[in-house]
N, C-alpha and C positions, 0 to 999 in steps of 0.2 A: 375483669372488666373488658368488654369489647367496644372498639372506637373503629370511627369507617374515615378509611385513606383514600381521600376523591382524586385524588391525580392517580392513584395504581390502580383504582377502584376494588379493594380489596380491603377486610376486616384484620384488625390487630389484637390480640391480648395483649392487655396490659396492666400490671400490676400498682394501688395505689403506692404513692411514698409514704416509708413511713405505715405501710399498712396494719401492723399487728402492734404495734403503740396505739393507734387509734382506736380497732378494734378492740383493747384494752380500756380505753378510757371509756368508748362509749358502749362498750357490750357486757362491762364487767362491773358488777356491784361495787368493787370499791375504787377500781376503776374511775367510775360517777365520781363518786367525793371528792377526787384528784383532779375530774376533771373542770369545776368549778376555778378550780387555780389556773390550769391551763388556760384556759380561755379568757383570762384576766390581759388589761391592758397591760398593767405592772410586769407578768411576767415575759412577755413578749418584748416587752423594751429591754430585759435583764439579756434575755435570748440577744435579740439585738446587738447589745454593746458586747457579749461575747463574739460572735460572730465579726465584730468592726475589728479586732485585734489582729495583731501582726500576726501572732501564732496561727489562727486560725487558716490563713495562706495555705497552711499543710493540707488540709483538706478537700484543696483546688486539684491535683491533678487527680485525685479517686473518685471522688466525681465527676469529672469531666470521660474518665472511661467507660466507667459505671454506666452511663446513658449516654454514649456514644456522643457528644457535644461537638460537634463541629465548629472549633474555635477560628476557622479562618473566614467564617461571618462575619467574626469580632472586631475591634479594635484591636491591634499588634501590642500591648503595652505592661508592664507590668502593673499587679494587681496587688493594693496594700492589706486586702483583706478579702476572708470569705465575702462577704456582705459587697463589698468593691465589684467583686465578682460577680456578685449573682445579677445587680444593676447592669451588668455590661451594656455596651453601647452595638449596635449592626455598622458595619462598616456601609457609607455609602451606595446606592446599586442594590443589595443583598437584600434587599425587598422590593422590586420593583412593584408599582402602581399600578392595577388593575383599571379595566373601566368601570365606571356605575360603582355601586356602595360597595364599600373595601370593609377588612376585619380590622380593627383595632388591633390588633395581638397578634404574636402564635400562642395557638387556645387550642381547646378543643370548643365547637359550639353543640348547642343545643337552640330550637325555637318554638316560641310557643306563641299563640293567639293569644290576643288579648281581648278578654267578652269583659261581662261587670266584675269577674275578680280569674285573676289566674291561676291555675293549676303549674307551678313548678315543682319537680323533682318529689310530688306527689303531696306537695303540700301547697294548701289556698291562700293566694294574696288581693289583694284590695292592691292600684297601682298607689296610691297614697301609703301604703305601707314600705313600699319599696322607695318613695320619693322623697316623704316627710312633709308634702303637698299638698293641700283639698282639691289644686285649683289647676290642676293638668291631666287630660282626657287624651287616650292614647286609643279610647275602644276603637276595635276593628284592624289595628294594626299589629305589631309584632313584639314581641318580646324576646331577645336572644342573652343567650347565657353564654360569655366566650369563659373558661375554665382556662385558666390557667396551671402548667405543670409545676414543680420545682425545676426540670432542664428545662423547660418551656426560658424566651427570653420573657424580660416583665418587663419592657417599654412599652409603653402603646400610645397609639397616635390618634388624631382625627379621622372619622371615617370620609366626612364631605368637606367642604370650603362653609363656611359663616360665620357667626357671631356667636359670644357667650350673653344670654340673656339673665342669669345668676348662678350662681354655687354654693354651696352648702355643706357644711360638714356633720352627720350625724354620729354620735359618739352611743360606741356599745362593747357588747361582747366580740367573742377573737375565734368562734368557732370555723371546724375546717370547713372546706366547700365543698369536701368531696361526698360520694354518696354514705359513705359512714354516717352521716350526721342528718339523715333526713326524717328524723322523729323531732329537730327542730329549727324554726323558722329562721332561717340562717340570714334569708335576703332582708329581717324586720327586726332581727336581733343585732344584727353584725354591725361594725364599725362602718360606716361608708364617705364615699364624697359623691355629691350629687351634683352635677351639671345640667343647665337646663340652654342647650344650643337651637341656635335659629339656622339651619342649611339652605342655602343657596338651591341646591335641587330636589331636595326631600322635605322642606319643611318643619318644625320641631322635633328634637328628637330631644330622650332623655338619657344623660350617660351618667352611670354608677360604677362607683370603683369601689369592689367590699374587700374590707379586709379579713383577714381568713387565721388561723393559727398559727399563733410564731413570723407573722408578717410585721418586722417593725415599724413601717410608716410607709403609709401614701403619698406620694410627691406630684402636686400638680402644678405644672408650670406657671398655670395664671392670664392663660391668653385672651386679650380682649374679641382679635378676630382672628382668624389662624386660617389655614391653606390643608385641601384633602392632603391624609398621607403626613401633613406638620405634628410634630413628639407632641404626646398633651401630659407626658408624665411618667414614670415609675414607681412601681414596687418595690421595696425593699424586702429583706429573706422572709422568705414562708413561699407557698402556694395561693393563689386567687381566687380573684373571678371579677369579670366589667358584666354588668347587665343594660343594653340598649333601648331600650323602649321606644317605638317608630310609630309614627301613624300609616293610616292604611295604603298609602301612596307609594311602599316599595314592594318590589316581587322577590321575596327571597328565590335562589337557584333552585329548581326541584331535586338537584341532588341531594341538597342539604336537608328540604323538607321532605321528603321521602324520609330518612335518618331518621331524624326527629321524632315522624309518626311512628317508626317504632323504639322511639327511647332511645336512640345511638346515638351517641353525639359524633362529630364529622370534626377533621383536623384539618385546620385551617391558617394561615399565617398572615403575619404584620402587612397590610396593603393586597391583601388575593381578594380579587372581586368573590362577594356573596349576593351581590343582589342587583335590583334595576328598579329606576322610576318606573310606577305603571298608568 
């Protein structure tokens, strides 16, 4: 998989997590059968509370070489479990705040138009599929897909300053996000939390938080009004994905939308400007 680094301006391979388990489930006859369990909420909770145990701790420093994790972003502290870990916290500072519309995450994004139904990751959506909503009209704006890694951190924040105008939790399947899984509708199947915020400079925007395989739980703060740049929550272990849905009123960066037109998602971090009122 090729991903584009806008600060070096230069292309990365990278390998998914987990790759050839996946490829097992979803490329391999029996693979499929297994993978019906997998993607169960049950078993992802089991995943979970293993992961919460002391034991698990062991596992901290092999990954953290493994993908290179630069733990002095972090919080200095010890860690009572895998899962403890994967949550971590940014120290202060360690993300400073762009101007104009920021990323929620460090992700990988992707963007996409939004006409009468979208085209993501080669499969069609209607945006009430993605929302759970009749009654929210994004056409002409944006659609961004922030991905989340395993080392990726999984906090993510406000991208503007406003209001929450409702939330929602939609309950489903546990499939991954990554491109293994694009024979099915991952954004209409998956577990999500749906946010419907009111921004101060951009106007309505829609924030989804899906969960992905082996992702124990969604944790969203709950803020009535919140500040650009303010935590709006975390992931617990697995790999992601937040989908943004904007109206037509922001200009995403052309670096990113260059990307995009050809498929390549752009890496991005918690508070980097991607975009501007237009």
């Amino acid at each position: 998989m090729k991903i584009y680094d806008r600060h070096e301006r230069t292309y990365i391979e990278v390998e998914q997590y987990g790759a050839g388990k996946l490829r097992f489930l979803y490329g391999n006859a029996f693979g499929r059968v297994l993978l019906k369990l997998a993607v169960s909420p049950l078993t992802s909770r089991i995943y979970g509370r293993i992961k919460s145990t002391r034991r698990s701790t062991s596992k901290i420093p092999g990954f953290v070489e493994e993908y290179g994790i630069d733990m002095s972003d972090y919080e200095d502290r010890e860690y009572t479990s895998f899962n403890d870990f994967f949550s971590r916290k940014l120290k202060p500072g360690k993300r400073p705040l762009g101007e104009g519309f920021i990323s929620p995450a460090d992700s990988k994004l992707l963007v996409y138009d939004i006409k009468d139904e979208l085209l993501i990751k080669g499969r069609t959506y209607k945006v009430s599929e993605l929302t759970g909503r009749e009654d929210e009209d994004f056409e002409g704006g944006h659609a961004l897909v922030f991905r989340l890694c395993m080392d990726d951190c999984h906090r993510f924040c406000y991208p503007a300053k406003g209001k929450c105008l409702s939330r929602n939790v939609i309950k489903g399947k546990l499939h991954t996000v990554s491109p293994i899984s694009k024979d099915y509708k991952i954004y209409k199947e998956n577990t999500r939390n749906v946010s419907i915020l009111e921004t101060e400079d951009y106007g309505k925007i829609a924030f989804i938080e899906v969960g992905a395989i082996l992702v124990g739980r969604i944790v969203d703060n709950g803020d009535d009004f919140f500040e650009k740049g303010q935590e709006k929550g975390y992931f617990e272990i697995g790999g992601s994905t937040i989908v943004v849905l904007t109206a037509p009123n922001i200009k995403i960066d052309e670096d990113i939308l260059e990307q995009s037109r050809k498929g390549i998602e752009t890496i991005v971090r918690y508070g980097e400007r991607i975009g501007e009122r237009c």
